[in-house]
Structures are given as C-alpha cells and as structure tokens.
C-alpha positions in Angstrom: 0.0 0.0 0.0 2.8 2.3 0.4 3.6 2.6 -3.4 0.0 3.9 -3.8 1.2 7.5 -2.7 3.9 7.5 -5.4 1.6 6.3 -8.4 -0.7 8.7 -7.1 1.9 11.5 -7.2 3.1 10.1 -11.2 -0.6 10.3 -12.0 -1.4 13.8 -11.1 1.7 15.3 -12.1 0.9 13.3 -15.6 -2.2 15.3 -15.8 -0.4 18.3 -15.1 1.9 18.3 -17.7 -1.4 17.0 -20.4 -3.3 20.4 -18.8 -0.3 22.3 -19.6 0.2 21.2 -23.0 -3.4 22.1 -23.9 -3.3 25.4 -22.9 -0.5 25.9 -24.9 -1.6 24.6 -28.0 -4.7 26.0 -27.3 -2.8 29.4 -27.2 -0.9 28.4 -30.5 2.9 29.0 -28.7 2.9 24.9 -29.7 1.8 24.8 -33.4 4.1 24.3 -36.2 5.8 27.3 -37.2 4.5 28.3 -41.0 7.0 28.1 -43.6 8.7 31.0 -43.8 7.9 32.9 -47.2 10.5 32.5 -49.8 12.5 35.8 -50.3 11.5 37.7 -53.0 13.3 37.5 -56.1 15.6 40.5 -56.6 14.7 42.3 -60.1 17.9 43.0 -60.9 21.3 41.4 -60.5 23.9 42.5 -58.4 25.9 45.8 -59.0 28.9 43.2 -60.6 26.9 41.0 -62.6 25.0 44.0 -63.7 26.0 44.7 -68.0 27.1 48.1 -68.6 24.5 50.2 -70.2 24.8 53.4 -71.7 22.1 55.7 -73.5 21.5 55.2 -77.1 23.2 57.4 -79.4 21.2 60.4 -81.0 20.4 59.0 -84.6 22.4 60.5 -87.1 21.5 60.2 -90.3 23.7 59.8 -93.2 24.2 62.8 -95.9 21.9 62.8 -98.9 24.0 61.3 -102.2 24.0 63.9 -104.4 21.1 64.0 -106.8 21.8 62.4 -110.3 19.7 63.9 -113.3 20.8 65.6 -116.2 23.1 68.0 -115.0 25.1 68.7 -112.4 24.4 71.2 -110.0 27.5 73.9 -109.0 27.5 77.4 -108.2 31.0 78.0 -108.9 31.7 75.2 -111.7 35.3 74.9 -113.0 36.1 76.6 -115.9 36.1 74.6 -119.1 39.5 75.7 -120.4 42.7 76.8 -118.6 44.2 80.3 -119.6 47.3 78.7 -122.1 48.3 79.9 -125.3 45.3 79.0 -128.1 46.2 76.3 -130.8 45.0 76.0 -133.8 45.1 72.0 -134.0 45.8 69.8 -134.9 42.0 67.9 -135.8 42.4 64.8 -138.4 38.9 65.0 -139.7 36.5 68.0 -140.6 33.9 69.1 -138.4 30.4 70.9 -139.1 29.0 74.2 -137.8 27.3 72.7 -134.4 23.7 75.1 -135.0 20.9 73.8 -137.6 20.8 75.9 -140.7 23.6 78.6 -139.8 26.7 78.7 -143.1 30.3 78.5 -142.4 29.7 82.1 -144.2 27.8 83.6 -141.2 30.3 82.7 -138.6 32.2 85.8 -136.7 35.8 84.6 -135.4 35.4 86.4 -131.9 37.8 84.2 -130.2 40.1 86.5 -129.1 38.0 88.8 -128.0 37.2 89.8 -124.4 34.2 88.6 -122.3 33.8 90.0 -118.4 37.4 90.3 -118.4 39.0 87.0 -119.6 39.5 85.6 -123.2 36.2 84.9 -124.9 38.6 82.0 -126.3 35.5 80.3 -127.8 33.0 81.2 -130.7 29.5 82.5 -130.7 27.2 81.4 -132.6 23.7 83.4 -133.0 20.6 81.6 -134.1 16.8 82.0 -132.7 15.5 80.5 -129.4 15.4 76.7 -129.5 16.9 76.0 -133.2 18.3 72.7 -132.3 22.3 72.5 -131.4 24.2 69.9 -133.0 27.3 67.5 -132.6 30.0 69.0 -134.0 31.7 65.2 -134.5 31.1 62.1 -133.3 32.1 60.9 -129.8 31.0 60.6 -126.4 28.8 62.6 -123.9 31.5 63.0 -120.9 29.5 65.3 -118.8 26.2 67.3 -118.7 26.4 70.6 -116.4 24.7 73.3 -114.7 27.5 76.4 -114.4 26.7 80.0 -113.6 28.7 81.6 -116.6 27.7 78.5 -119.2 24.3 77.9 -118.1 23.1 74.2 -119.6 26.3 72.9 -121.0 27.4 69.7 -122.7 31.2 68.4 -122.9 31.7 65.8 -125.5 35.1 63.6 -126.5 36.4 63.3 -130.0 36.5 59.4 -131.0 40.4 59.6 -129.8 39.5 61.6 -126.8 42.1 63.8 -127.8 39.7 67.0 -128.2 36.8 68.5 -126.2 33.6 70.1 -127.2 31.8 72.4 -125.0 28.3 73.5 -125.9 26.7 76.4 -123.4 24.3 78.5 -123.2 21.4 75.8 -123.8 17.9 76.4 -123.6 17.1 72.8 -122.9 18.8 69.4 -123.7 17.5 67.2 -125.9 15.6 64.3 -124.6 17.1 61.4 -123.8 20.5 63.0 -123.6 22.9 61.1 -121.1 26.7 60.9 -120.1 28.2 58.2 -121.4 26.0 58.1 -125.1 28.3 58.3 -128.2 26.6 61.4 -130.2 27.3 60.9 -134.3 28.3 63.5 -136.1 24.8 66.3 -137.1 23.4 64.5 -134.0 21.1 67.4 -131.8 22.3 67.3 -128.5 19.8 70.6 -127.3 18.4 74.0 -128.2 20.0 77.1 -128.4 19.2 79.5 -125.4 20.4 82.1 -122.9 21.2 80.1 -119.7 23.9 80.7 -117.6 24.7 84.8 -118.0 24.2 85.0 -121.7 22.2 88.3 -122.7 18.3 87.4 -122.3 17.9 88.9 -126.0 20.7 87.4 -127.4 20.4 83.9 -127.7 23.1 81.6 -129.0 25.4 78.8 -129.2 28.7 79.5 -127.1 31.0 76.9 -128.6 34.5 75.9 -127.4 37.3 73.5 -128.7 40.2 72.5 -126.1 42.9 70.2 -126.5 42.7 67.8 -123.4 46.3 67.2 -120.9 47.4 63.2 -120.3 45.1 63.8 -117.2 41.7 63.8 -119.4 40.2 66.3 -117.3 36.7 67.3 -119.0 37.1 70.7 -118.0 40.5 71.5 -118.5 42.6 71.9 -121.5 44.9 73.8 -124.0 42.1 76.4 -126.0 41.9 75.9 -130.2 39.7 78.7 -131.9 37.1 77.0 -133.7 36.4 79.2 -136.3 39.0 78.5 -138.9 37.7 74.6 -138.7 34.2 75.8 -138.9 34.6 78.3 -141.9 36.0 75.7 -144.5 39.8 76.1 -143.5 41.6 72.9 -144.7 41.9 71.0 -141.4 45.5 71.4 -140.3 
C-alpha cells in the first residue's frame, strides 16, 4: 500500500503536464511554425553581374548622295578651259557648224575677243531660241552641267578623246540625252538658249574647242579657236 502515494503523485503530475500542454496549444505558442515565405526575387542582378549600359546614341543620319539627273548642280563650276596659249590644232577629220541651218559664211571669229574680263577663247554662234544645237563630230557625252557663266552645257570627247567640245548656253537638252552616249556626227544634242549669263535677247550657241592634258580632265585643257575649222579652213 505504500507505493499507492507514489503512483498517485506520477498520476497527477501526468495530468499536469497534459493540462499544460493544452493550454499551450490552445494558445498556439505549440503549433508548427509556417514556412517562412521565400525571399523575393531580386529584379535586378547584383551591381557586378550587372552589363554596362549606356544611353542610345542620337540617330544621325547619313548625308543625302547627291542628286543624279541631267546635270550637275555647281554654283562655282570649274572653268572649261585653262588660260594657255590657243592652238589651232591639230584635228584629223573635218567638223560641221554645231547650229541647224547657220553657213560657215555667217560665222564671226570672236575668239580673241574679251568677255567679263577673260579671253572669250570660244566662238559664238547666234541663231533663234530653240533651233536645235548639234554634234560637231562624233564621240562621247563625258558630262552634262549646270555652271553659272555656261548655263546648260554639254562636254563631248572626240572618237580619240584627244579633243573636247563644249556647248553652253542651252535652252534645254535634248531628250534622252545622257553621259556616257556616243553622239554621231549632225546629231542634236539641245536648243540654243540664254542660260547661264548670256544676254536674255541674245540667244546663241557659245562653242568651245580645247585640246585635253594626259590627265583627261573634261574641264581642263589647252584652248583651239574653232572658227578656222568651222569656216571651211583645210583641217591642219
């Protein structure tokens, strides 16, 4: 009987420690801790692993090409002929007055006259508005031009490219005219006119002959007065 005490003593302290545990479940100090909440993913990287970034560039764009057509454009164009002593050939073959309907007879040699202050060094053909202009022998279109002083001009190479032609003054090309074509001899290349700084009232043909250098430069060359090759001179 004496162990009774002791199971007694077991029993309620048993009870005890099941009261206590109640409570504090009851009081939720005893349930399971939640899961913690995952930390939230960080929207960028870190400083290192960050890639260098810089602002876009202002857009610039590229310059326009220059605009191809019939002629080019040029305030200050060079000048067709450099100021050397004239010669007078020599050509191999015979050429034809470069205006419809105008005689060897009507041509003025004015070639040494003075124009603005410089050597006319060219010859100047008069004829009405818009009589058609033509090759004055066969060869090559090298370059159509828009000058100041010529106006609507057309430089053309002799078969040997030896020689250079220079029509100015045009009223208008003729159409289809292009660098490059080969123009036969009598061929109309434009219209007589008064572009460039021709007299308004005065329209004609401003026609010059130059020999070219070894460099071939279209608008540079060694002056030839056109006139004795124009007026039936035997060709020297």
């Amino acid at each position: 009987m004496r162990h009774r005490p002791i199971a007694v003593f077991f029993a309620g302290f048993a009870c005890g420690l099941l009261f206590l545990a109640g409570l504090l479940f009851w009081s939720g100090k005893l349930r399971s801790p939640a899961a913690a909440p995952p930390p939230q993913l960080q929207s960028q990287l870190p400083a290192a692993a960050q890639p260098e970034t810089s602002p876009a560039p202002a857009f610039q764009p590229l310059p326009e090409p220059p605009q191809l057509g019939e002629a080019s454009r040029s305030a200050n164009p060079p000048s067709p002929i450099t100021a050397t002593p004239p010669e007078t050939g020599p050509l191999d073959h015979k050429l034809i007055v470069p205006v419809q309907g105008v005689q060897p007879r009507d041509l003025r040699d004015d070639f040494n006259e003075t124009r603005g202050g410089h050597a006319h060094e060219a010859l100047d053909i008069m004829a009405p508005r818009g009589t058609p202009v033509l090759a004055a022998d066969e060869g090559n279109v090298v370059k159509l031009f828009l000058s100041k002083a010529g106006g609507l001009t057309v430089y053309q190479y002799d078969d040997s490219r030896t020689y250079c032609y220079y029509y100015a003054h045009l009223e208008r090309y003729a159409p289809g005219l292009k660098e490059g074509m080969l123009l036969r001899k009598g061929e109309i290349l434009g219209f007589v006119g008064t572009s460039g700084d021709a007299p308004p009232n005065s329209p004609h043909l401003h026609f010059a002959i130059f020999k070219l250098g070894p460099e071939r430069n279209w608008w540079q060359g060694t002056p030839i007065d056109p006139y004795p090759l124009l007026a039936g001179s035997p060709t020297i």
